[in-house]
Structure formats: structure tokens, C-alpha cells
N, C-alpha and C positions, 0 to 999 in steps of 0.2 A: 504494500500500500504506500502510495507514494505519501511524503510529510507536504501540508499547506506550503506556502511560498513565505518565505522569512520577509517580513512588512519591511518597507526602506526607510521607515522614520517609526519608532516608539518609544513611549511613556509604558515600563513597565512596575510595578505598583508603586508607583513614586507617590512618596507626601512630602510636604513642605509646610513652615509658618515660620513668621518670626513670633521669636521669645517664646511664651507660652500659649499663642495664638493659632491655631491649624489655620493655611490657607487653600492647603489640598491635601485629601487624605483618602490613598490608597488609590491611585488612578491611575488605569489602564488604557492605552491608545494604542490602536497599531493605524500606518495609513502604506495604501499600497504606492508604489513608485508612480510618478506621475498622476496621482490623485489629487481631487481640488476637496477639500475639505473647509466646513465654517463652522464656526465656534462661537456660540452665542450662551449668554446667561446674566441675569442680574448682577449689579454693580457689588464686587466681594465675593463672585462666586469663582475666581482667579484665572479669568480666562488669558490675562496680562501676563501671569505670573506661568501659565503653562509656554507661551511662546517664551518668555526668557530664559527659561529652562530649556527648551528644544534651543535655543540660538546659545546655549552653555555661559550666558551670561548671569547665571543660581545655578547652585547645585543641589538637587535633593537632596534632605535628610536621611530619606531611606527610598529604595528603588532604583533603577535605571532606568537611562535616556543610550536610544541608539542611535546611528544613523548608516544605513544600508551594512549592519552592525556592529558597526564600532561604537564602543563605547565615546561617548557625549562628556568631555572634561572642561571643555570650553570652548569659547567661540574658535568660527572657521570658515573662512570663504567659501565653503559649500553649502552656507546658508546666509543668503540673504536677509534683512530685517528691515521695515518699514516700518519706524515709531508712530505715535501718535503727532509727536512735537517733532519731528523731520530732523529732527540733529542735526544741521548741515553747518558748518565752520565759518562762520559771520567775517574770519579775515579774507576766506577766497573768494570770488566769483562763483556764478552758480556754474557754468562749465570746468574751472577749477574744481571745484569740491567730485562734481561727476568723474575727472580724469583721475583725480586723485585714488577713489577707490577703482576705479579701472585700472590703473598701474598693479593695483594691489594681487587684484583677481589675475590678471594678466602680464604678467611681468612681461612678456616677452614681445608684446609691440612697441612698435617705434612711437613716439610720443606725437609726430600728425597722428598717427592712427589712432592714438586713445584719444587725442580732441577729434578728431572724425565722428568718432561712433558715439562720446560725449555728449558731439551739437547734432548726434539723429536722434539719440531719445530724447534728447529735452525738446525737439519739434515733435516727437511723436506725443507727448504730452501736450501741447503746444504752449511751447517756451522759449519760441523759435525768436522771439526779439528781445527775450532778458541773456541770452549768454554770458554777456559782459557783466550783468549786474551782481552786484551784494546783495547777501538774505535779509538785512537791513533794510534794502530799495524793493525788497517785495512784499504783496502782500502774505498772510500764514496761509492761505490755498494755494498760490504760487509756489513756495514753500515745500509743501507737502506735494507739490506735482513733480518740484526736482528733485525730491527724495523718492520719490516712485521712479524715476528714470533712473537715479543710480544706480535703486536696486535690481533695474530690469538689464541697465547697460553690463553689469557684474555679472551675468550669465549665471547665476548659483542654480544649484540641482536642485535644493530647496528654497521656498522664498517665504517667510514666515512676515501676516501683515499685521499691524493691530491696528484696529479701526483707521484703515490709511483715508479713508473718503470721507472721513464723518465731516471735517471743518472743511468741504469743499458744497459750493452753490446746485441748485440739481442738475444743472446744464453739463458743468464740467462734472460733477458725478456720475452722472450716466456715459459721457463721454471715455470716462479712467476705467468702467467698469470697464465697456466693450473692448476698450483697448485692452486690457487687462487678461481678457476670456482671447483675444486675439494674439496675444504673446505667449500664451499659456495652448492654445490648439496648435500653432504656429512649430513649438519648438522641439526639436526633436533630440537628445528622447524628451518628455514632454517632463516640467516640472514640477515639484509635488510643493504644493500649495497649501497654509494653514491658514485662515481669515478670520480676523475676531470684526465681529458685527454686533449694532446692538440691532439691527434692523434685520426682521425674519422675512422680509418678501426679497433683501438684497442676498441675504444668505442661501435659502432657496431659489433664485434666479440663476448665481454662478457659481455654486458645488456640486459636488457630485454627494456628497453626502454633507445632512446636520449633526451636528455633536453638539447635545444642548446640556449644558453645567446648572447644578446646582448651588447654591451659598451655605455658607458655614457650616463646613468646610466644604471648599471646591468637589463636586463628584459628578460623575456624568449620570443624567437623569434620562438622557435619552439618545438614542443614535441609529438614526433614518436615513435611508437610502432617497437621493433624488431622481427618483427613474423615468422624470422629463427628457428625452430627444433632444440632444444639442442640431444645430443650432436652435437656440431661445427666442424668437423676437418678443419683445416686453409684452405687448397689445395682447398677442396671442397666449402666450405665456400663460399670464395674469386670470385669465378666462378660463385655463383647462383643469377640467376636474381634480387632476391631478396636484394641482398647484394650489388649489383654494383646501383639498383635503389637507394636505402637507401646513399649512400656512395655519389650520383649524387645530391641528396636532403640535405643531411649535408652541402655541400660542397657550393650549390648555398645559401642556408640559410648565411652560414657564409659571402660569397663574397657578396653579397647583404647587408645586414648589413656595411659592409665595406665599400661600393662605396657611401652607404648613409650618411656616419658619411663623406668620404672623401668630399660630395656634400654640406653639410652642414659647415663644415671650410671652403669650398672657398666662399661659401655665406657670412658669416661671415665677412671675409676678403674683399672682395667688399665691405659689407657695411661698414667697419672701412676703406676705401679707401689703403689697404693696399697692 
């Protein structure tokens, strides 16, 4: 009998907190190679704290982190990270900061080539006239658009996002998705994708699977397959059975989760007579 296929990215029963706080406990992920996976759950339920763990930026207390099985000790150009706050180095240029980590991933090109491939993603985000500028002279969705291009120009096998689209307007929102869904179908072999969202129709629109967390302490409450037909178009999407079932199932996961942590403090509270 042949063994399942060893997953290329896992959380194997890792827990973590600070101090004497649990922020995950006992949590188990596998994702298959080129998988787009999202990660959604209430604020505290440590969806933050599982990507800086896959990007080996925390180290579990207890459990391992692989990646296509190596053990996970720290970070590694073979995963990319898109903050929420874009981290981008306020003394370079937004083409700067992009070439900078392209050196890093790529030692081996000649330095036009890494401003080349620099000034294609920041137009493919379209950032095609700040080149020149400071993260100072941009706005914070500008920002977070040249920090999506870094991480797409770095080529990593994994790209781990945390709410990259949240501080952006819905025009360019929708625009970052598709491009997003289009460098990710695009790339071959195709890369494996971790997405924290708080938003359940964006999560379901470009994963292949939900992973929904619960709070105190982090645990997964739920983990649905999205067996929508790529390509998506939104219109259609939105309409099919499938998507409004999925979106009815996210949505009571998460409210469930919540009325039990709500049911649990007033417990509490009665018993401290409070």
C-alpha cells in the first residue's frame, strides 16, 4: 500500500503563547505543494502568529514546522512574507527596496536584470510611475502594493500573506486579487500559498481550501475544501450554489465559535460571582 504524499508545508502539533498565555494549542496543518490555502478567524484566534511561524520568524514551544520536510528553524528565501505594515526601508526607493530583496533570492543576476524584473512587478501592481519614489512619498496602499511585488519578484516556492489587501480601496483590491490568482496559475511548479483574511467571500473566491481558527487558544475549527472550477469570475462566482453554501458554512463556523467563547466568560463570571 503505497504511504499518502509527504505535504510540502506543515504545522505538526505545534503550540505557542507568550508567558502564560496559549496563542495556539496543538495545531495540525498539512498543505499540498502548490496549494492556495486561507486562513480566516477572529481577532486572537492566531492566524498572525501561525504564518510567522511557517516564515520561522517564532519558534514553537512544542511541535514542528516543515517545509517540503525540512525542519523550519528560521526564516529562508523559500518563503516569501507579505506583512500587514509592508516593511519596506523608508531610506531606499520603492525599486530599491524590490532589487534589494531580488539580489537576495537571486544572487546570480547582473544588477540591470534585478532593476528589470524590479520595474515589471511594481507595473504589474501598477506602480509603474513611483519607481523613483520613497515609502514616505507614498500612500500605505501604495505601500503594500510594493511589498506585494517584492514578494512576487523573489520567486519563493512558498509565499505566506497576512491580510496583504485589507488597507487597499476595492478597485485596487480586486485588481491585486486577480493578479495574485494570475501569478499563482501562471507559475510553474505552481506556488503554495497561505492567506490570512478576515473576509470569507475573499477567502473563498481564491483558495482552494478554508482553514477556519478558532480563539483562545488558536485551533482549527474547520477545514473545507473549495470545489468551485477555476477560472472564478466574481459575478458568476458569487451566484453559485456552491459559493453561497461555503460562505453559509464559514460564517456559522465562525458565529459558533463566538457565542461559545461569549458562553464561556459568562460562566466564568458567575463562578467568580461577578
Amino acid at each position: 500500500m503505497n504511504s499518502a504524499p509527504q505535504p510540502a508545508l506543515e504545522l505538526d502539533s505545534v503550540s505557542f503563547g507568550y508567558g502564560t498565555g496559549a496563542v495556539l494549542a496543538d495545531l495540525s496543518l498539512g498543505l499540498r505543494e502548490g496549494e492556495f490555502v486561507s486562513l480566516l478567524g477572529p481577532s486572537g484566534s492566531g492566524k498572525s502568529t501561525v504564518l510567522r511561524l511557517l516564515a520561522g520568524l517564532e519558534i514553537p514551544q512544542r511541535g514542528h514546522i516543515r517545509h517540503r520536510g525540512k525542519l523550519v528553524t528560521g526564516p529562508g528565501i523559500d518563503r516569501g512574507v507579505v506583512f500587514q505594515d509592508y516593511s519596506l526601508f523608508p531610506w531606499m526607493t520603492l525599486t530599491e527596496n524590490v532589487v534589494l530583496a531580488i539580489g537576495k533570492a537571486h544572487p546570480q543576476l547582473e544588477r540591470k536584470e534585478r532593476r528589470e524584473l524590479a520595474e515589471e512587478y511594481l507595473e504589474l501592481v501598477g506602480l509603474a510611475d513611483a519607481h523613483g519614489k520613497y515609502p514616505q512619498e507614498l500612500s500605505g496602499g501604495m505601500c503594500q502594493r510594493g511589498a506585494i511585488a517584492r514578494a512576487l519578484a523573489m520567486g519563493a516556492p512558498v509565499l505566506l500573506m497576512d491580510e496583504p489587501f485589507g488597507a487597499l480601496d476595492p478597485v485596487n483590491r480586486t485588481r491585486l486579487q486577480d493578479l495574485l490568482l494570475e501569478v499563482w496559475n501562471s507559475s510553474r511548479p505552481a506556488r503554495t500559498i497561505v492567506f490570512v483574511t478576515h473576509d470569507v467571500d475573499e477567502a473563498i473566491l481564491l483558495a482552494d481550501r478554508v482553514v477556519v481558527l478558532g480563539a483562545c487558544p488558536g485551533r482549527i475549527i474547520a477545514d473545507l475544501d473549495v470545489a468551485i472550477p477555476r477560472p472564478r469570475p466574481r459575478r458568476q462566482t458569487y451566484l453559485q450554489p456552491e459559493f453561497q453554501s461555503l460562505r453559509k458554512a464559514v460564517t456559522e463556523y465562525l458565529q459558533g465559535d463566538m457565542l461559545q467563547r461569549l458562553s464561556a466568560a459568562d460562566t466564568m463570571a458567575e463562578a467568580e460571582g461577578i
